[in-house]
C-alpha positions in Angstrom: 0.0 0.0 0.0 3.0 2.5 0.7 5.9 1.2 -1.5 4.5 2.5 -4.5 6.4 -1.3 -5.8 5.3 -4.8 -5.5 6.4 -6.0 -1.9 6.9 -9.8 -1.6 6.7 -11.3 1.8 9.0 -14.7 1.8 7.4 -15.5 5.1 5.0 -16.1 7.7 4.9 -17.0 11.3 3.5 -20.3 10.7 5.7 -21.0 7.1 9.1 -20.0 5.6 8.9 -21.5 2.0 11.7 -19.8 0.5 14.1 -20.8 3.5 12.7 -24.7 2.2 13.5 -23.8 -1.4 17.3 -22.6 -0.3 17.2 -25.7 1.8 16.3 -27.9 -1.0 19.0 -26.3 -3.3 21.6 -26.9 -0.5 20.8 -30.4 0.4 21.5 -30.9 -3.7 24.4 -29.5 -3.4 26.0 -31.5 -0.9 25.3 -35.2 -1.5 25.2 -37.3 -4.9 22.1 -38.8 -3.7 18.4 -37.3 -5.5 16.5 -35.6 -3.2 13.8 -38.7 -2.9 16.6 -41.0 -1.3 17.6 -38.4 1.2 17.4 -38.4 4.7 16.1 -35.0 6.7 15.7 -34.5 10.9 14.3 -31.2 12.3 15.5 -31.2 16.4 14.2 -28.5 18.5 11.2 -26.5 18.0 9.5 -28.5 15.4 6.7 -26.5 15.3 7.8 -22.8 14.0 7.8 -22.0 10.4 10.9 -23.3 9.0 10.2 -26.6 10.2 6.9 -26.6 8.9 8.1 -25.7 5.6 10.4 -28.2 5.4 8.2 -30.9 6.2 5.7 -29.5 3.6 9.0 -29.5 0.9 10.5 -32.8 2.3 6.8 -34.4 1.4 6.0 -33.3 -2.0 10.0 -34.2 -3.0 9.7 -38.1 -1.7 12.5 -37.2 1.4 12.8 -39.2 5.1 11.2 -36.0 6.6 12.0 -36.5 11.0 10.7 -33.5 13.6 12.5 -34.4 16.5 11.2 -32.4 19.5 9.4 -32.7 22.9 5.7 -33.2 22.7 5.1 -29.4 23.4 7.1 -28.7 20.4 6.0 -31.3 18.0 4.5 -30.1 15.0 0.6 -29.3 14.3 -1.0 -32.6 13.6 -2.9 -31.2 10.8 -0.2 -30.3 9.0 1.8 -33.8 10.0 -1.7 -35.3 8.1 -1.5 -33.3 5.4 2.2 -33.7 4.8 1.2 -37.7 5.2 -1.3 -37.7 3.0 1.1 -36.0 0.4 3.5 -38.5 1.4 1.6 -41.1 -0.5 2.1 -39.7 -3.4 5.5 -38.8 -3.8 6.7 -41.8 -1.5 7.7 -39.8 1.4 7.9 -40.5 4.9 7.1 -38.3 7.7 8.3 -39.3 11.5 7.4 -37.5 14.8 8.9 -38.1 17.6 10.5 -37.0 21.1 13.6 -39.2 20.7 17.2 -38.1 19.8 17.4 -41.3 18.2 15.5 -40.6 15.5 18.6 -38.7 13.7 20.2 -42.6 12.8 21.0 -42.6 9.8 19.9 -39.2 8.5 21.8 -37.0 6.0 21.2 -33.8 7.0 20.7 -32.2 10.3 18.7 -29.0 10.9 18.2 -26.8 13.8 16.9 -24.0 14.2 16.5 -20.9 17.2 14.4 -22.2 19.8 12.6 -18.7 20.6 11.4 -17.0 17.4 11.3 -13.1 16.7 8.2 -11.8 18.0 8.0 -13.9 20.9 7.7 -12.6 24.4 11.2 -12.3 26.3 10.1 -14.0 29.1 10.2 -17.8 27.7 13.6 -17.9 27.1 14.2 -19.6 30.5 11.2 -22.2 30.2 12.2 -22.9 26.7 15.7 -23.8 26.5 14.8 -26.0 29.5 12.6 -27.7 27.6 14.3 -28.0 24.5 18.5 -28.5 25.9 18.3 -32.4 25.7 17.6 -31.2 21.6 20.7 -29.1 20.8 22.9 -30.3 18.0 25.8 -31.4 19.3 28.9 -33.8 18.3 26.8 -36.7 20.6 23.9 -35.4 18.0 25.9 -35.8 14.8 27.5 -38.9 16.1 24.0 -40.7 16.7 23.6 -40.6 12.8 26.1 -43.0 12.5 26.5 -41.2 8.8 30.5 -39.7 8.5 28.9 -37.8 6.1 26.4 -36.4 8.0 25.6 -32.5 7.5 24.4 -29.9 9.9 21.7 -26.9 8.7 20.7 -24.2 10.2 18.8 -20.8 8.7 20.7 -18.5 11.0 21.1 -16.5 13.2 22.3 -19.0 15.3 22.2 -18.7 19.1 25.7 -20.7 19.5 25.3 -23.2 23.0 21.8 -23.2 23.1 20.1 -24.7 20.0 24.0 -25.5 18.7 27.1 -25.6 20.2 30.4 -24.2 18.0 31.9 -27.2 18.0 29.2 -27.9 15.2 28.7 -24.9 13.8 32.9 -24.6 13.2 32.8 -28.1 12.1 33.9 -29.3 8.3 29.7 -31.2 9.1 28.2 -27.2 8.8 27.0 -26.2 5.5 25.1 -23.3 6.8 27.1 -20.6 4.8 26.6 -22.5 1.8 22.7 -22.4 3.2 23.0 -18.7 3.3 24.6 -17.9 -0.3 21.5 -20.1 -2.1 18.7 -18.2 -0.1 19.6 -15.0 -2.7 19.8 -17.7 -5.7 16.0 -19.1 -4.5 14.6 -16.3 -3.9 16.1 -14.7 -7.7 14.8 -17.4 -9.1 11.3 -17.3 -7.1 10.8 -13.9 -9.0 12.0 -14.6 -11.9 9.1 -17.3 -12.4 6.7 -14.4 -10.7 7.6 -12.2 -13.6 7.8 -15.0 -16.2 5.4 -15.3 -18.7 
């Protein structure tokens, strides 16, 4: 209304596709294996928006799609059925679950922050109670049992709380990479905006 352009908002609170769409681009990047054959976990808040997007992207693409998070965190279950019932189509499978566990065998590692912009001050305390036994970690990466294993993240980071530097430093972190292809996504978002 007071640009006097076109504004294009790349997200919501509830989804972030174009942080899915760098995401996707990234995960290609770094392994020889098609997206379909890929292995995905979300640990921490597995409700907020990138996760949600991700689950949403890891469905329609055919991907191992985890949310690994404490029940209070777990994603909405309409949106878990919805990404299921997309799942049958592409061949996707969708997991939630409270266990650390569930990262065996997974390609790629994500984490996010663990209180979003917006979000009153004063759950900081409760919420990195709740969600410590999720940070991403070495013990973390080593529970994938993959060498290979990569770590994601959408950044800002809040190193020692939803990731400790020892990841985030580590030759495992693509999240720079991560960075550089949200500016080719998003170009390439508008340029089929503006396509004919």
């Amino acid at each position: 209304e007071y640009s006097g352009v076109p504004v294009w908002n790349g997200l919501t609170n509830e989804f972030h596709p174009t942080q899915a769409l760098a995401d996707m681009l990234t995960m290609r990047e770094h392994s020889q294996k098609p997206l379909s054959e890929m292995k995905l976990c979300f640990l921490g808040d597995a409700h907020n928006n990138v996760a949600n997007s991700l689950m949403i992207a890891s469905a329609k693409m055919g991907m191992d799609f985890r949310a690994i998070s404490p029940a209070q965190c777990a994603p909405d279950p309409a949106l878990v059925k919805t990404c299921r019932e997309l799942a049958q189509a592409s061949g996707a499978r969708i997991t939630v679950t409270d266990r650390i566990d569930g990262v065996r065998d997974c390609d790629f590692v994500y984490t996010d922050v663990w209180v979003s912009m917006g979000e009153p001050d004063d759950i900081w305390r409760d919420r990195i109670e709740l969600l410590s036994p999720y940070q991403v970690n070495r013990a973390v990466m080593d529970a994938t049992q993959n060498p290979e294993a990569k770590f994601l993240h959408c950044l800002p980071a809040h190193r020692g709380e939803e990731v400790t530097d020892e990841v985030m430093e580590s030759e495992a972190s693509i999240v720079w990479d991560e960075a550089e292809n949200r500016l080719h996504a998003q170009k390439a978002i508008l340029e089929w905006v503006f396509s004919d």
